[in-house]
C-alpha positions as YAML, in Angstrom:
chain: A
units: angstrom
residues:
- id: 1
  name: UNK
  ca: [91.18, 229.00, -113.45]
- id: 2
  name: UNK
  ca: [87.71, 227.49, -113.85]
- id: 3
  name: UNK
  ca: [85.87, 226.51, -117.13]
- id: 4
  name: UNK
  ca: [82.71, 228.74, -117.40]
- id: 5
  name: UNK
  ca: [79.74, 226.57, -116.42]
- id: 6
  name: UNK
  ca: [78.09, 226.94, -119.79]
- id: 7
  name: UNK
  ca: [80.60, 224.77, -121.49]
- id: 8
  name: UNK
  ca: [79.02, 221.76, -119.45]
- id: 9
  name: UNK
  ca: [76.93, 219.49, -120.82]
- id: 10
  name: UNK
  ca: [74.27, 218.48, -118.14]
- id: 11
  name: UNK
  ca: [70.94, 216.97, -119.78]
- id: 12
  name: UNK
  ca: [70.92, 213.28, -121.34]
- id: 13
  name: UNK
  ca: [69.71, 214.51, -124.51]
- id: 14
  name: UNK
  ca: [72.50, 216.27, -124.97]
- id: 15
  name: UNK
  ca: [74.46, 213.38, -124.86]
- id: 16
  name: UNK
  ca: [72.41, 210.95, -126.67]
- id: 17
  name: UNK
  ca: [72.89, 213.72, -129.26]
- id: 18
  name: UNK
  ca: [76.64, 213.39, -129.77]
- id: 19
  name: UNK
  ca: [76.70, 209.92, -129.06]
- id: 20
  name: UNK
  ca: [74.34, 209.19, -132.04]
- id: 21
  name: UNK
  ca: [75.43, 211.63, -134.40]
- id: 22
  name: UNK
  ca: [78.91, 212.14, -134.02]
- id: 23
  name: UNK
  ca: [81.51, 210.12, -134.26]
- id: 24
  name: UNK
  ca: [83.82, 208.38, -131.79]
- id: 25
  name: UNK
  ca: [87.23, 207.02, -130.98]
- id: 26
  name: UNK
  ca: [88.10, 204.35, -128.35]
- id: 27
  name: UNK
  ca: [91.17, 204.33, -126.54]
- id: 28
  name: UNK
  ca: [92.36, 201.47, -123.73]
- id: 29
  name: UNK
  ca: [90.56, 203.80, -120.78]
- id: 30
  name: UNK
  ca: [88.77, 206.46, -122.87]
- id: 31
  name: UNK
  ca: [86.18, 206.90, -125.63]
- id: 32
  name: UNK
  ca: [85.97, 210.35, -126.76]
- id: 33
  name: UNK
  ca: [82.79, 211.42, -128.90]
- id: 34
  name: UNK
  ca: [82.55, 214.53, -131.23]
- id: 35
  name: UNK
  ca: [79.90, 216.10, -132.78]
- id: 36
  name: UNK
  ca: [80.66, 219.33, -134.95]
- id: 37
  name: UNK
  ca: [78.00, 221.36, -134.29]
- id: 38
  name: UNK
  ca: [78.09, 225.61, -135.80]
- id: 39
  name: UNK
  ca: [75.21, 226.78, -133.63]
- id: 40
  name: UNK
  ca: [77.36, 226.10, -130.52]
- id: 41
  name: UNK
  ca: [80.65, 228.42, -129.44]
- id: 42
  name: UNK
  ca: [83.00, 228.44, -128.31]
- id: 43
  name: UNK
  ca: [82.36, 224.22, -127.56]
- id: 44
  name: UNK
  ca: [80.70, 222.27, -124.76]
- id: 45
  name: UNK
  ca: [81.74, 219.31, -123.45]
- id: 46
  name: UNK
  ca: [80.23, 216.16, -121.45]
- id: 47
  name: UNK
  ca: [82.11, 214.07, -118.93]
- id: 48
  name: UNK
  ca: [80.71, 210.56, -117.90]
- id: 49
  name: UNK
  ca: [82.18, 207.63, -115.73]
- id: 50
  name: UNK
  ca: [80.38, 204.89, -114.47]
- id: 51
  name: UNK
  ca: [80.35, 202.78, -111.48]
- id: 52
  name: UNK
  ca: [82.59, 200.33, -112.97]
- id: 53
  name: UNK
  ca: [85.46, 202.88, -112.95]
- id: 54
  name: UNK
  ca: [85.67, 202.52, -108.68]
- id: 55
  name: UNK
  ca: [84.11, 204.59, -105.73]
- id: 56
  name: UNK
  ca: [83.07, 208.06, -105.95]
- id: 57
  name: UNK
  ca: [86.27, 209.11, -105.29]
- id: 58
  name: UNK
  ca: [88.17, 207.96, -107.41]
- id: 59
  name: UNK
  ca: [85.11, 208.68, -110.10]
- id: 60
  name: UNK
  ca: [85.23, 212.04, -108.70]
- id: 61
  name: UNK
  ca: [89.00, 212.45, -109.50]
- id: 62
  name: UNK
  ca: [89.30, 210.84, -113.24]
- id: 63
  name: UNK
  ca: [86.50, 214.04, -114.11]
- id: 64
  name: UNK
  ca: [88.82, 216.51, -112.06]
- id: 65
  name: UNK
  ca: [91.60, 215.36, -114.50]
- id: 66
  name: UNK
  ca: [89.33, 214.79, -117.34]
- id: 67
  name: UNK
  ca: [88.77, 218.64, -116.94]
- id: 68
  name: UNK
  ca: [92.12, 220.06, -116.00]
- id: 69
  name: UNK
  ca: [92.96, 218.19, -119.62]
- id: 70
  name: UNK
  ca: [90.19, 219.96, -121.44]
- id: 71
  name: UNK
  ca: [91.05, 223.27, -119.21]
- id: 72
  name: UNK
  ca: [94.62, 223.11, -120.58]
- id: 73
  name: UNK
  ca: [93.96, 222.40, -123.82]
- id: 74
  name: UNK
  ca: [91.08, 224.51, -124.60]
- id: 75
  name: UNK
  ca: [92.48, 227.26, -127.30]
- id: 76
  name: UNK
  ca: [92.92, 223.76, -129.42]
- id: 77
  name: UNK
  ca: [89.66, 222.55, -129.69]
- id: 78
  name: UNK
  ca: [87.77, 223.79, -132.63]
- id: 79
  name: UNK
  ca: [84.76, 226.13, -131.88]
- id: 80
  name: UNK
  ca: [81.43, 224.52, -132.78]
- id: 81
  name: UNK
  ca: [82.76, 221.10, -131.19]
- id: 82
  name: UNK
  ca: [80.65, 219.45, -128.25]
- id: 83
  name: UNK
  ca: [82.55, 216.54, -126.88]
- id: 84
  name: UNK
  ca: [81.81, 213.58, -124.97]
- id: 85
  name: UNK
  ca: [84.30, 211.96, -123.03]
- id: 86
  name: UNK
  ca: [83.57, 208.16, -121.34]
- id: 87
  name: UNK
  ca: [86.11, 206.85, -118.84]
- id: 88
  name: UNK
  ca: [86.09, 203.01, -118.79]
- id: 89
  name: UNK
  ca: [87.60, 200.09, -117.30]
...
């Protein structure tokens, strides 16, 4: 099962949105922003990884299981949330 296309996030401001106003947590290989936002349901979420994370492919397959995660754990993640999740080195 797919997540519906309208729970991507897709245009930089968007991002520079949570980023700014929400607030964050750092892990070892993750950073994972939240904003709370009440005009947006059920959530959206965001996905980035840069160049320093490795070829395409392997960029390509941290988002596959960066969205399998969020696919699986969807019914837990409070509606109104748009999250923004930044794999790192």
């Amino acid at each position: 099962m797919r997540l519906p296309s309208s729970l991507h996030m897709k245009r930089s401001g968007e991002f520079a949105r949570v980023r700014r106003e929400g607030s964050s947590a750092a892990g070892r290989h993750l950073v994972l922003a939240v904003l709370h936002d009440p005009a947006v349901t059920p959530f959206r979420f965001g996905l980035i990884t840069g160049k320093k994370l490795g070829p395409a492919v392997e960029r390509n397959r941290i988002r596959r299981r960066l969205r399998e995660i969020i696919r699986e754990h969807q019914a837990k993640i409070r509606p109104g949330s748009v999250l923004v999740t930044i794999g790192r080195w």
